[in-house]
N, C-alpha and C positions, 0 to 999 in steps of 0.2 A: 335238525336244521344244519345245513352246510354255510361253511364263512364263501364268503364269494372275494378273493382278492381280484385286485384289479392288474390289466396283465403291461399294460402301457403306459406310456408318462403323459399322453392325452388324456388320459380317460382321467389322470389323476391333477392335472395342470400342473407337473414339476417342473420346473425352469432347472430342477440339476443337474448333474452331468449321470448321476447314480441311479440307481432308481433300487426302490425302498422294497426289501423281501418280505419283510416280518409286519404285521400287523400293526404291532406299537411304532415302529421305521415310516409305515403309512402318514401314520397319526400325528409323528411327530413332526413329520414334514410338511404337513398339513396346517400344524399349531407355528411353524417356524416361518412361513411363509406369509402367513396372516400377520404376525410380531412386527416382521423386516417391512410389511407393506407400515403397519401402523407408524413404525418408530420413522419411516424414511422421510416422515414430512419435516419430522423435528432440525434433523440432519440437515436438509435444506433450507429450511429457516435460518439456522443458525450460522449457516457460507452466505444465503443471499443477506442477513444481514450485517453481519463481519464486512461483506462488499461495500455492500451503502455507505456505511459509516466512514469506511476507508476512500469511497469515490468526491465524498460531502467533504474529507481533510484534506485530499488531493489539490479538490478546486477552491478552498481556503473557506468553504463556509462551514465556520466554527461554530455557531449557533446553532444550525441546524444538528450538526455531529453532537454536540453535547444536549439537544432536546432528545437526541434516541439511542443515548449511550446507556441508561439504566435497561433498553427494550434489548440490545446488543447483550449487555451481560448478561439479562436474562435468559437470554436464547443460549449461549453458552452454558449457565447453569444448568438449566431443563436439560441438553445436551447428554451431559455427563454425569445427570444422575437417572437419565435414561439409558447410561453404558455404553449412550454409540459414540463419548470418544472419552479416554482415561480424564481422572481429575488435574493429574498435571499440565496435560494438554489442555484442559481447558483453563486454567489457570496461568498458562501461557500466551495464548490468544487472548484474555481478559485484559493481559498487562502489556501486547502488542499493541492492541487499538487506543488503552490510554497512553501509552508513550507517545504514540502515531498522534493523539490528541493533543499533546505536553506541549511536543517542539513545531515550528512554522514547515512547511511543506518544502520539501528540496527543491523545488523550481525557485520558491522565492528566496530559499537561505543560497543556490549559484546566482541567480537575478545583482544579491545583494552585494555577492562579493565578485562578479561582475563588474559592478559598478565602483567598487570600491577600487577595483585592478584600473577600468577605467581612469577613473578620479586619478588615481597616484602617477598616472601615465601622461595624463594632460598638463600634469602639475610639471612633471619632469619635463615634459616639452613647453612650457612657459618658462621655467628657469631658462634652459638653454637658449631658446629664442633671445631672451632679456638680457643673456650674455651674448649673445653675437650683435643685436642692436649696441649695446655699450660701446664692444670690439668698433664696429663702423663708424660709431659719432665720433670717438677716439682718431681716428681715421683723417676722418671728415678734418676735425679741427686741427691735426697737423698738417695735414693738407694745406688748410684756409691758411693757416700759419704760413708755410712755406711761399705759396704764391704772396701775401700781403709783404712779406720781406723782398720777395723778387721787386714787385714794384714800387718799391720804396728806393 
């Protein structure tokens, strides 16, 4: 019985740049290929739901973010004990999305202090209005003074 290798990377579907001499190199590429398709769903699960979560605290709806924050960290878990990303990264990303969770969305925390810049700016401009109105009745009434003495 003669081995028949295969002599192209069609005949064999490698997507790599190498192509495989040895029989076990065939084999292995073959077993490596089949892994990366299986584990690649996990990997995408675990970015489009890291998104979600993040897009649901963006737009302030916190309810929803915290009904699928145990389904987020799991997908992070399975992640990293399937090895397609270290545990510290995963354990990073776990404590990104509750921090992201913790505090209000930067739109509303500039919104807030917006308005607060606002507020302190209107207030400034009502004092001084309220001094220059004083300045003029002040005014006013030496004025009225001065004329009631002329004609007197």
């Amino acid at each position: 019985m003669t081995l028949q290798y295969f002599t192209t990377k069609d005949e064999l579907n490698i997507k790599s740049k190498d192509m495989p001499i040895t029989k076990q190199a065939i084999k292995r590429m073959k077993q490596d290929e089949k892994r990366t398709a299986r584990n690649k769903h996990y990997g995408n699960h675990m970015k489009s739901m890291i998104k979600l979560i993040l897009g649901y605290i963006k737009k302030g709806e916190a309810n929803k973010a915290n009904k699928i924050l145990p389904k987020v960290v799991s997908a992070i878990d399975v992640a990293a004990k399937k090895k397609l990303i270290h545990k510290n990264n995963a354990s990073h990303k776990k404590s990104l999305v509750q921090r992201a969770l913790a505090k209000p969305p930067a739109e509303e925390k500039a919104k807030a202090v917006k308005g607060k810049k606002k507020e302190e700016k209107v207030e400034k401009v009502d004092e001084v209005v309220e001094e220059k109105i004083e300045k003029v009745d002040e005014i006013v009434e030496e004025k009225a003074e001065k004329v009631e003495k002329k004609s007197e």
